[in-house]
C-alpha atoms as one frame of an Amber mdcrd trajectory, in Angstrom:
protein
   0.000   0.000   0.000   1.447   3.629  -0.831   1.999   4.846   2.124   0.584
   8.432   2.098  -2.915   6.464   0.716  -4.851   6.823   3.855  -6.466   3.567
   4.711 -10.123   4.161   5.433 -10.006   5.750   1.872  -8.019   2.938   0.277
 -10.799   0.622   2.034 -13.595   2.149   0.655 -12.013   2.469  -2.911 -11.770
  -0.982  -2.827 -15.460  -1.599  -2.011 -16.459   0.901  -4.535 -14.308  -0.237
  -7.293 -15.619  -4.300  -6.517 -19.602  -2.443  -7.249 -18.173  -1.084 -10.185
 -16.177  -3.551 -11.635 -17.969  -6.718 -10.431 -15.189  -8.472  -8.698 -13.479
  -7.995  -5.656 -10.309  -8.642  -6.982  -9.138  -4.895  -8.141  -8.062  -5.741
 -11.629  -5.964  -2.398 -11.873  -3.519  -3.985  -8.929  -2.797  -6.742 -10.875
  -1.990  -4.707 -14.092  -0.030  -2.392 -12.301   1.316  -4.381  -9.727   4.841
  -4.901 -11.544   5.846  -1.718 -12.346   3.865   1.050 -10.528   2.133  -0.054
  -7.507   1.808   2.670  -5.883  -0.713   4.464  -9.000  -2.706   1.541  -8.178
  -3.730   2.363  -4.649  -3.634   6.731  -5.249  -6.332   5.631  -7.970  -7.921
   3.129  -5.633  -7.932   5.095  -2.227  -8.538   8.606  -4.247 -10.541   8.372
  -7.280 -13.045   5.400  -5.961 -12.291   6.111  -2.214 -12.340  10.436  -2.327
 -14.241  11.062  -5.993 -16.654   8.216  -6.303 -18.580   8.594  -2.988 -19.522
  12.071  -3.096 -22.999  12.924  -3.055 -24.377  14.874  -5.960 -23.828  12.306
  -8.776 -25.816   8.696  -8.594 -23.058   5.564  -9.289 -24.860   5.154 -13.062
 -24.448   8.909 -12.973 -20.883   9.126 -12.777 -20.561   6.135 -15.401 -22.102
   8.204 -17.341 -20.083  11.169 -17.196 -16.946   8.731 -16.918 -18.136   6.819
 -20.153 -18.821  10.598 -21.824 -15.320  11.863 -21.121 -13.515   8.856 -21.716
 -15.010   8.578 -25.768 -14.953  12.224 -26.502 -11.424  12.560 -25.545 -10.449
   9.211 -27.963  -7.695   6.819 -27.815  -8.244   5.093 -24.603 -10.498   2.201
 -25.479  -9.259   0.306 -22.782 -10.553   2.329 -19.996 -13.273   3.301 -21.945
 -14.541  -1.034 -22.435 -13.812  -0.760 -18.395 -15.784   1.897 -17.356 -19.095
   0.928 -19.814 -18.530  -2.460 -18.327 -19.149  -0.698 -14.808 -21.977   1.330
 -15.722 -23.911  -1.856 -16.478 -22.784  -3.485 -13.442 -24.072   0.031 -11.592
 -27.747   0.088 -13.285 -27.031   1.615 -16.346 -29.080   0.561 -19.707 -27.539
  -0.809 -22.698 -29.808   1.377 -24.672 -28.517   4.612 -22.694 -24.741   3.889
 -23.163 -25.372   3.459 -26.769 -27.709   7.050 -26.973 -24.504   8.528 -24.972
 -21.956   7.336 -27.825 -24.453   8.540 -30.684 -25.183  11.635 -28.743 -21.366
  12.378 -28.602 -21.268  12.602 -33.076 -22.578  16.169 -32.016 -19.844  17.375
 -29.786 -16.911  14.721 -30.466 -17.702  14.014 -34.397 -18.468  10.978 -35.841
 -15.289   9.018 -35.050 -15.471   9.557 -31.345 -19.196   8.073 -31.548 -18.048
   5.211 -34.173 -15.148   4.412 -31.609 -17.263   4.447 -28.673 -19.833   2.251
 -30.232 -17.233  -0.528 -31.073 -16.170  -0.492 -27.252 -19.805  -1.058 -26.280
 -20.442  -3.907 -28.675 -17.330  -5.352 -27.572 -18.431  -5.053 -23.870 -21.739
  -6.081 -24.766 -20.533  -9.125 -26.460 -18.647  -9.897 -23.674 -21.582  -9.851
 -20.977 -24.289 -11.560 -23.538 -26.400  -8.306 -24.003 -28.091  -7.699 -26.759
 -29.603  -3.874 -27.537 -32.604  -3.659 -29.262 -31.842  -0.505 -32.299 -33.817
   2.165 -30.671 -36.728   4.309 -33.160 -36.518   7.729 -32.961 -39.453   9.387
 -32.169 -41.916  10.599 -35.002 -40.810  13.850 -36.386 -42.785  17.050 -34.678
 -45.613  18.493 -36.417 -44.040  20.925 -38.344 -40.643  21.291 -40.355 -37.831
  19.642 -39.208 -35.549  22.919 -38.401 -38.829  24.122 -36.518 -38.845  21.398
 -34.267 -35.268  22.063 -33.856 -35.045  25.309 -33.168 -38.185  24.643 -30.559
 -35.661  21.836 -28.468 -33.069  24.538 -28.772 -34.906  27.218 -26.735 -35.967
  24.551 -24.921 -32.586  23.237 -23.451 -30.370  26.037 -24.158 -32.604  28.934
 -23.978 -31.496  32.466 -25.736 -27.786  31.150 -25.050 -27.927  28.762 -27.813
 -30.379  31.122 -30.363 -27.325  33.757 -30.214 -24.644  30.754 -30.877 -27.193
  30.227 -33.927 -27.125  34.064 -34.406 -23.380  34.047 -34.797 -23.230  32.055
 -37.335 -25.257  33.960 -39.920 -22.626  35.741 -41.757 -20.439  33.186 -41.779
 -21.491  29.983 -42.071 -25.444  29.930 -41.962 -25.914  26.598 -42.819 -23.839
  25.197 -40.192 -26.415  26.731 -37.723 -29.438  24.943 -39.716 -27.327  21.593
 -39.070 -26.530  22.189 -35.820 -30.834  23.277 -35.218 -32.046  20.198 -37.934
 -29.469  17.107 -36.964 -28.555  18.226 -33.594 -31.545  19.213 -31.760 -34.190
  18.106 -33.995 -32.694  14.382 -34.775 -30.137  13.695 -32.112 -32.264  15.257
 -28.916 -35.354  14.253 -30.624 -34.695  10.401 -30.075 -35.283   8.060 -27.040
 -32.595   6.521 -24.592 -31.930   9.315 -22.776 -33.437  12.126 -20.793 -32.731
  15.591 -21.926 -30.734  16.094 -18.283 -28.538  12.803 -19.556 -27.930  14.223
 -22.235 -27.029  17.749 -21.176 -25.031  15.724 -18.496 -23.121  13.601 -21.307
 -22.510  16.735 -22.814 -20.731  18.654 -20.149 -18.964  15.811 -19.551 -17.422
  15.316 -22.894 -16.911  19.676 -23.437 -15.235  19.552 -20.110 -13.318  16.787
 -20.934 -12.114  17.979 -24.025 -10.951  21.212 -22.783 -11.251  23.240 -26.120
 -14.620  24.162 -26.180 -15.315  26.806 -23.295 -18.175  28.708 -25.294 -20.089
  25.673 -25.969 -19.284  24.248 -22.554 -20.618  26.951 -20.937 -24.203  27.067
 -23.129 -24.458  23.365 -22.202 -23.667  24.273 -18.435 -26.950  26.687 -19.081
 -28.646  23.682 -20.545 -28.341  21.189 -18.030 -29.691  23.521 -15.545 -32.548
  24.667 -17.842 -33.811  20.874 -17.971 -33.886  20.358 -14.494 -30.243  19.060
 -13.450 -28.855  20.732 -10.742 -25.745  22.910  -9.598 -24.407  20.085  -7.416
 -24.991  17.746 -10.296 -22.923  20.447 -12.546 -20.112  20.560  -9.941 -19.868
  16.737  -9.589 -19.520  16.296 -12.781 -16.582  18.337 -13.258 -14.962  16.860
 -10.295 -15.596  13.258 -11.473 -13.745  14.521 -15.142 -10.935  15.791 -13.046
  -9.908  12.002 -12.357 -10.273  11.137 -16.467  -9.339  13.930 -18.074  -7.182
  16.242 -15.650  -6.956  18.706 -12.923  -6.134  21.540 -15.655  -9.656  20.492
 -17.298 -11.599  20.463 -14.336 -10.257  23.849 -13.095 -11.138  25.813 -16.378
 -14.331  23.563 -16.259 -15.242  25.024 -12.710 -13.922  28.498 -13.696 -16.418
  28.350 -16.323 -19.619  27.159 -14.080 -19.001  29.571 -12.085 -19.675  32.219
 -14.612 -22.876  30.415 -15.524 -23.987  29.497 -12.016 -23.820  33.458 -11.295
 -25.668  34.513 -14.285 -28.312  31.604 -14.510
């Protein structure tokens, strides 16, 4: 045991990392065990022992936003297979984790959502689940962008119209996209909750770390549909762990601005 882990957080690490992962054997000692140790038991007694039992964030919560992060930020499928393998064990649907990966084309692009969807087939495959494709719901009476634009005010309020707004002289069409595919085909489909999904969002913004405008409209968002500011700040402390403490910070910095103008 690293000796500056403190026990009674190493302890309960260990208990919360068995929930997650399904075993009590901490698979991350064993892969670690020959060459570093001691990054075993800081991510044992800190992220799973300190992080993971804060209040704020359910368990299939922060798989959620762990899953999120993990895919938008690419190249770390292994982590990624681990951590969608622990949001099932937690509660977490099949049919959500795959809504969070197609919900990520938006804000990570395609690949990141291609990517992620391989590492939940593969974890699906592994644990004999099989996802029934989910429907997305009949298309709003009305045109397409007007149903769009209607989910838009609805989660992101006049933040998001004067994103839109911006656009016009540039690049117009790239704000009927972002209205038509992103709010009124993406948002518009089942899986997920519109709190999820502003959730997943933040999460994979945050995580990112390039996208403080948009980071901070979706901040907005998530507590236009009903998700909360403790729910905001837990997710950017659970991202610290994935994505870094630089992250977080600017991440916080920037929900504070929101929090104070919401």
């Amino acid at each position: 045991m690293n000796p500056h882990t403190l026990p009674h957080t190493l302890s309960l690490g260990r208990a919360r990392l068995a929930a997650i992962e399904g075993s009590a054997d901490a698979s991350i000692l064993d892969a670690l065990g020959d060459i570093a140790p001691d990054l075993a038991s800081l991510a044992i007694g800190f992220v799973y022992g300190e992080i993971y039992p804060r209040a704020g964030l359910s368990l299939p919560e922060r798989q959620l936003v762990t899953v999120a992060a993990l895919a938008a930020m690419g190249g770390l499928a292994p982590q990624l297979e681990f951590h969608l393998a622990g949001a099932l064990n937690v509660g977490c649907q099949p049919a959500e984790l795959v809504e969070a990966m197609i919900h990520l084309a938006v804000y990570a692009g395609f690949p990141a959502a291609l990517n992620g969807i391989a590492a939940a087939r593969a974890v699906f495959a592994r644990a004999g689940v099989v996802v029934a494709a989910a429907a997305a719901r009949p298309a709003a009476a009305g045109s397409r962008y007007e149903a769009g634009l209607a989910r838009l005010r609805e989660i992101d309020g006049e933040a998001g119209v004067r994103v839109i707004a911006s656009l016009q002289d540039i690049a117009p069409d790239l704000g009927r996209f972002i209205i038509e595919f992103a709010f009124g085909d993406i948002y518009a489909r089942p899986g997920l909750d519109l709190a999820s999904r502003e959730l997943v969002t933040v999460a994979a913004l945050a995580a990112m770390g390039s996208a403080t405008p948009q980071l901070k409209v979706h901040m907005h968002g998530l507590l236009n549909v009903g998700g909360t500011r403790q729910q905001l700040v837990e997710a950017i402390i659970q991202i610290a762990a994935y994505a870094g403490f630089p992250r977080a910070i600017n991440a916080a910095l920037a929900a504070r601005e929101v929090v104070a103008a919401h």
